[in-house]
Every structure is written in C-alpha cells, then in structure tokens.
C-alpha positions in Angstrom: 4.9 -37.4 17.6 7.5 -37.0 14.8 6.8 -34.0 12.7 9.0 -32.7 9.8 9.1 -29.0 9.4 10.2 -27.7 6.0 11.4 -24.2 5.5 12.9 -22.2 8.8 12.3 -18.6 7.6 10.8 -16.1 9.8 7.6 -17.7 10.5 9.0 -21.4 10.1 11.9 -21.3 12.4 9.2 -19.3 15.3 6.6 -22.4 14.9 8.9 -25.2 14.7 10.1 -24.3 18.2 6.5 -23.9 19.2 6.1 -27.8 18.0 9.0 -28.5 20.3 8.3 -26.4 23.0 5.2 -28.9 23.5 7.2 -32.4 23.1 7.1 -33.3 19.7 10.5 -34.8 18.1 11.6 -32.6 14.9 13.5 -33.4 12.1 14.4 -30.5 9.8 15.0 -29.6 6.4 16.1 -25.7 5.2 17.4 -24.6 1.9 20.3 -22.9 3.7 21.2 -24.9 6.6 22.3 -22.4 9.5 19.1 -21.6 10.1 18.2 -24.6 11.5 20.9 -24.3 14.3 18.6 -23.2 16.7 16.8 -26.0 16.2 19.2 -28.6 16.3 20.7 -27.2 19.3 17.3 -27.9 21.3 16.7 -30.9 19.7 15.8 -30.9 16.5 17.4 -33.8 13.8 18.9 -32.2 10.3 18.1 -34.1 7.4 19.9 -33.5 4.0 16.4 -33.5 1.7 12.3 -33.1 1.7 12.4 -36.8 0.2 14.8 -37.9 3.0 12.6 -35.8 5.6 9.5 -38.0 4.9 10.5 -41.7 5.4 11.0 -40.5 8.8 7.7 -38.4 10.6 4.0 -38.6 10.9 3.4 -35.1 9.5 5.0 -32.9 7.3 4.7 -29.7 7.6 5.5 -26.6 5.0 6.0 -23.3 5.4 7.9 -21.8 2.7 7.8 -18.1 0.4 6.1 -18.6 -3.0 3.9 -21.9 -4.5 7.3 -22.6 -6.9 8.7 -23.3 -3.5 5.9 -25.2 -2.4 6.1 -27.6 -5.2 10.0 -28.0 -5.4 9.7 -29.5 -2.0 6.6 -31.6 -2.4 7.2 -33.2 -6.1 11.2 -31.9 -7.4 13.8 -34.4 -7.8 13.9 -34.4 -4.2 10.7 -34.0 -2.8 9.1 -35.6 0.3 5.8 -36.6 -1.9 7.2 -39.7 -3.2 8.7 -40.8 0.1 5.4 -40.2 2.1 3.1 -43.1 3.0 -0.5 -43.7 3.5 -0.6 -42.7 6.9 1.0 -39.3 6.6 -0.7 -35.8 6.5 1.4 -32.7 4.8 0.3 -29.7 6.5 1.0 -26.5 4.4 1.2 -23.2 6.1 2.8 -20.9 2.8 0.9 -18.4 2.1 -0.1 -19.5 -2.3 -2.9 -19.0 -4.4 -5.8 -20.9 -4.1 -6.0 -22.9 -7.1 -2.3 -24.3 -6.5 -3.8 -25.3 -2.9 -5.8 -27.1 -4.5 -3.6 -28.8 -6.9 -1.1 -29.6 -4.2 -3.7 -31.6 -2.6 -4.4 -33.0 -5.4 -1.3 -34.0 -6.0 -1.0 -35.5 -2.5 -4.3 -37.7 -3.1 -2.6 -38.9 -5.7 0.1 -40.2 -3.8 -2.1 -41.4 -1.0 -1.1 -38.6 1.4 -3.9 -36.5 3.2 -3.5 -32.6 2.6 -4.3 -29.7 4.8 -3.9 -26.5 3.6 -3.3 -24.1 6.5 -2.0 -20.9 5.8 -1.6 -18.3 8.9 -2.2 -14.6 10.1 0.2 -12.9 12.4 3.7 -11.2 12.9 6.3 -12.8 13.8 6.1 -11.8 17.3 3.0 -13.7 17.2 4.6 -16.4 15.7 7.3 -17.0 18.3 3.9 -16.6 21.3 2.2 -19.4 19.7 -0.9 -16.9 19.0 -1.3 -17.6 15.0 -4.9 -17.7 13.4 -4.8 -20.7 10.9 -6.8 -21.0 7.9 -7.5 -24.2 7.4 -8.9 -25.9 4.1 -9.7 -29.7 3.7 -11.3 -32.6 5.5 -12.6 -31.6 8.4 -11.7 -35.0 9.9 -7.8 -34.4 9.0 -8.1 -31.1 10.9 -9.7 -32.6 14.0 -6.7 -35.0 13.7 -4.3 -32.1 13.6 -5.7 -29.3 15.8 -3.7 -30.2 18.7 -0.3 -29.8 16.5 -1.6 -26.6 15.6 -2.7 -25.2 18.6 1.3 -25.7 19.6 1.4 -23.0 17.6 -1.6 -20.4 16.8 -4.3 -19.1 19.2 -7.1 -19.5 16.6 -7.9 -22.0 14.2 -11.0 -21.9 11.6 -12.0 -24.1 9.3 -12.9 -22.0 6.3 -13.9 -25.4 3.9 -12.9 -28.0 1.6 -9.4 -27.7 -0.1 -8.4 -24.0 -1.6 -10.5 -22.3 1.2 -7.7 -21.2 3.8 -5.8 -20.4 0.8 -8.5 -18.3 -0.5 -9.4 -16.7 3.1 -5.5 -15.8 3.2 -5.9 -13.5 0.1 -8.5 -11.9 1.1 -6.5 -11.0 4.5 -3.5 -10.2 2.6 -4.9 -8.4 0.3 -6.8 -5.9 2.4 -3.4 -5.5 4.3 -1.5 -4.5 1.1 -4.0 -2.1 -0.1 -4.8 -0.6 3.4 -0.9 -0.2 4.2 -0.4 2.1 0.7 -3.6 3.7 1.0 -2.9 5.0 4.9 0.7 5.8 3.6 -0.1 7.6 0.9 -2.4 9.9 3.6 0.5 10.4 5.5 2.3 11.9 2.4 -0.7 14.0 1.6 -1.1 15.0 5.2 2.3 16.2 5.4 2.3 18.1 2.1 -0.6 20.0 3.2 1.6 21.0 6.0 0.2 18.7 8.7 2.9 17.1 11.5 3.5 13.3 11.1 2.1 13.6 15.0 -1.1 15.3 14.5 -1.7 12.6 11.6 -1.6 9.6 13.6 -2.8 10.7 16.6 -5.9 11.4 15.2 -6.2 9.2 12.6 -5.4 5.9 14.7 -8.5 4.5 16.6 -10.4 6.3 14.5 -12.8 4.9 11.4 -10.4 5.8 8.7 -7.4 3.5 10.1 -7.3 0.1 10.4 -6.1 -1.3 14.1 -3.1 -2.7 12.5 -1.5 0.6 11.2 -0.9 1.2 14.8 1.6 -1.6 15.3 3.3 0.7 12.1 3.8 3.8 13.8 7.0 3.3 15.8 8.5 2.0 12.1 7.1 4.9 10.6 8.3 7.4 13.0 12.0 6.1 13.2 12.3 5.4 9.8 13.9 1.7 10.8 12.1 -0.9 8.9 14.7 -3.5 9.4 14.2 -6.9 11.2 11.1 -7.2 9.3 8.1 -8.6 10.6 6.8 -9.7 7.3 8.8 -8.3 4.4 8.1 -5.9 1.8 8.5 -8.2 -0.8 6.5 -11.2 0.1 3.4 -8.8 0.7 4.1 -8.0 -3.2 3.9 -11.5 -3.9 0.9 -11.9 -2.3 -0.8 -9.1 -4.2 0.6 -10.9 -7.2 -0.9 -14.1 -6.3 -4.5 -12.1 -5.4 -4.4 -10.7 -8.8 -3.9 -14.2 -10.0 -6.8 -15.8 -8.7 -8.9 -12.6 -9.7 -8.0 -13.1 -13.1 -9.0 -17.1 -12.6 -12.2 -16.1 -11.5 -13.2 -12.9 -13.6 -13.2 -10.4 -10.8 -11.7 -7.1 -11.5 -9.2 -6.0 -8.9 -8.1 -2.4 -10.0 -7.3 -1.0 -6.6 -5.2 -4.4 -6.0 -3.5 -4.6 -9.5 -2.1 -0.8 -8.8 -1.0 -1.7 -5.1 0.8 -4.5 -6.4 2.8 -2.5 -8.9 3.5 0.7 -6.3 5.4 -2.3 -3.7 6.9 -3.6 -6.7 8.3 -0.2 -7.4 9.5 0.1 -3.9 11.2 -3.2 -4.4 13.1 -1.6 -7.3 14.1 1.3 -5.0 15.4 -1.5 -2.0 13.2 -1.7 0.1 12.2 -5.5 -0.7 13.7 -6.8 2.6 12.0 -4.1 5.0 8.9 -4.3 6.4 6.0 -3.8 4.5 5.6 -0.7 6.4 8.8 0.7 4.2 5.9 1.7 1.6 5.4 4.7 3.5 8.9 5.6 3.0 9.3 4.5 -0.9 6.2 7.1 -1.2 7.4 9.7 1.5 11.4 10.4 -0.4 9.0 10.1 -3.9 7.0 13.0 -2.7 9.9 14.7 -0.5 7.9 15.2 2.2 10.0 14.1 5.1 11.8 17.2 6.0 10.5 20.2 4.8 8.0 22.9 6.7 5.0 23.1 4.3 3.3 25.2 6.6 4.8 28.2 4.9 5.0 27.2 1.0 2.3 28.8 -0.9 1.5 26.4 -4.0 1.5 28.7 -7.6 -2.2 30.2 -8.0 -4.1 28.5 -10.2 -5.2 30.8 -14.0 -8.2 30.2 -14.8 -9.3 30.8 -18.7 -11.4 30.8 -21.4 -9.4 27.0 -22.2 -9.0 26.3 -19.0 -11.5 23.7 -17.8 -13.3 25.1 -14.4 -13.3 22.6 -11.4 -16.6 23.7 -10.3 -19.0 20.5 -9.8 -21.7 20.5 -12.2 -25.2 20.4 -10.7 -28.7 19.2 -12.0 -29.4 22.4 -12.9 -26.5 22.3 -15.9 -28.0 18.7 -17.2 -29.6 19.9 -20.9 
C-alpha cells in the first residue's frame, strides 16, 4: 500500500520505518528535510509538499507537535486536504486537544476524506519496537480498515469512540504523566532536604503505592543528571498540559493541580530545560531548592518562637468547636 507520512520527529521518523519494515511504499514530507534521509535511504520517496504528498497514497498519516501544526499541513496554502480524494483516510497520530480532533475531522468530511484520530502512548524506544498503544477515535469501520497499518507499528490498539475520543483518552494519559512526574520530583527535593539519600528515596519509594511504574524508567536520568536524547521532551509535555487545561476550561471542569503543573514545566522551560526529557523537572526543582549537593543530615533548621502573635500549628479538635 502507499502511505504518506507527514512529520519525521522522534515518534514520526520511528513509525514510518515500522510502516516500511512491513512492505508498504512511503512517500515523505518533513518541515526540515534531513530528517527524512533515513527514510529515503531505505526506500522511502521525498515529496516537496502535504498537498503534493496526497495525489500520490492511500493514507495519510500525521504525526506532528501542536494542532497549529496539525492544521498547516491539512488546510494551509499547501496542505494535502485539498489534494485528497474520496477514497483516502488521514490518520492523525499528534497528540491535540479534543475539540480540534474533532474539527479536523470535520474538516476532512467536508472534503470527502475519512478521518481517524489516533494519537499514541509510548517512548520512543517503544516507538522504534513497534509496541505503541493507539487511541483511536472515529468510525469503527475506518479503523477495522486501518488496524493492520497500525499494528505495523503499536502493540495495542483501542477504540475509545466516535471522533475527539482518542484525543480525549490522550489527555487524560498525558495529563496524569505531567502531574505525577512534578509531584514524585518535588518528593525527591523534599526527601533530600530532610536529609534523606537520593538512594534510600527510590529504592523505597519505586514499586511501592506512592510511585507510579513509570518513574522507574526515570531513575537512571535522574541519577546521572543526563536528560539529553529525550524520549519525549520537556516542552511538548508542557504543551500537553496546556492543551488539558484547554479542554477543561471547554467543558467547565476545574483543573487546579493541572493548571499549576503546567506553569512549574513552563518555568523549567524558561530555565532551558525545554529540549530535555520531561524527567529534567526534577532537576529545574532540585538547583531551585539546592538540594543536590549538600549533607542535610547535619543542618539544624532555626527553632521555631512561638508567641502570644504567633499562630500555633496545633490541630484544632472537636473539643475547640464553640
């Protein structure tokens, strides 16, 4: 089959060799065209534009960084909507905000394409194995159509619903990861403040209730302090937090633990640490805190005066209600 495969990023480049790997012809389109080398060199045909990409395959696939992406590829001056007829499918695998899903599909009805939205799971390790969880939203007959192309590439596929849903699932998952990544860094910090080694912190606290499993995939980033060669970058996680937000605020749900994750990684960004792993939180918090080299054991904190004015921290029990 001929598949096009826009955007060759960390994720995109890993899947479109997947796609190949199991027979299927490729033709190619990246914003900055080196990255698509590897590609070519196997197989793989360049083409200069989304609209030029689309004349020319059965299914489009996208997998590119934020919706404004998304939609510069589908419906900009040169995008591959236009050029795509009524047999196609466009696949989207970028991680956006549900409502935009939704838009972009039905943008695609409106061209006579069928839409999938598809977003994954997994690290790009995962990526380049071929053991992705897709979240797909849409006809259930276009995924049926499409499950073989994507189990070139992911391990797991579940159809969440109609359009918007895999989007929506993929918030939820990148949510959680966001807020659990600050939250288990910012125990770290406190552990070691208190004195506690880095060691004695996750050896007890990984595999045990308070840790999610994926903080222990962190550890070895955490303990050398090299967050380079990221498996998913610092900043995209912000922008998924962003986009979470987002759809909170479209739907009247209050997310306060979200809407202060997402400005503590924006912070981090500010301090550089955009194109690290998401795991770099730890370290934005750890040089905040100055926690990384010094022996707490033996630092006594000031004791506390307690006065007249002073307001006691002693819990109030029934007994005090009037």
């Amino acid at each position: 089959m001929r598949i096009g495969f826009i955007g060759l990023g960390i994720m995109g480049s890993r899947m479109a060799a997947n796609l190949q790997k199991c027979g299927h012809s490729l033709i190619v389109f990246n914003r900055t065209r080196e990255k698509a080398d590897a590609l070519v060199a196997a197989g793989a045909r360049w083409t200069v534009s989304p609209a030029a990409l689309a004349s020319q395959v059965q299914v489009i696939f996208t997998m590119l960084a934020h919706p404004d992406a998304v939609e510069e590829a589908a419906l900009g001056r040169k995008g591959f909507l236009s050029h795509a007829g009524q047999d196609q499918i466009w696949i989207d695998c970028s991680t956006v905000n549900p409502s935009f899903s939704r838009s972009m599909a039905a943008a695609a009805q409106a061209h006579g394409t069928r839409f999938l939205g598809a977003p994954v799971t997994g690290s790009k390790g995962q990526a380049a194995s071929a053991k992705l969880t897709f979240w797909v939203g849409g006809e259930a007959s276009d995924l049926e159509a499409c499950r073989p192309l994507l189990a070139c590439m992911g391990s797991r596929i579940v159809h969440c619903g109609g359009q918007g849903a895999g989007a929506s699932m993929k918030m939820v998952m990148n949510q959680l990861l966001g807020t659990v990544m600050a939250a288990f860094s910012e125990g770290l910090v406190l552990g070691e403040s208190l004195g506690l080694s880095r060691e004695v912190l996750f050896e007890e606290l990984l595999g045990s209730p308070a840790a999610a499993p994926f903080l222990a995939a962190k550890r070895e980033r955490i303990e050398s302090g090299d967050y380079q060669q990221a498996d998913f970058p610092l900043r995209w996680l912000q922008k998924d937090l962003h986009l979470a937000s987002v759809s909170a605020y479209e739907t009247g749900v209050a997310m306060p633990v979200t809407n202060m994750a997402k400005e503590i990684y924006r912070l981090a960004i500010r301090e550089g640490h955009g194109n690290g792993d998401f795991s770099a939180i730890y370290e934005y918090l750890a040089h905040n805190h100055d926690v990384s080299t010094k022996d707490r054991q033996s630092e006594e904190p000031p004791p506390i005066a307690f006065s007249r004015t002073t307001p006691s921290t002693r819990l109030p029990s029934y007994s005090d209600a009037p």
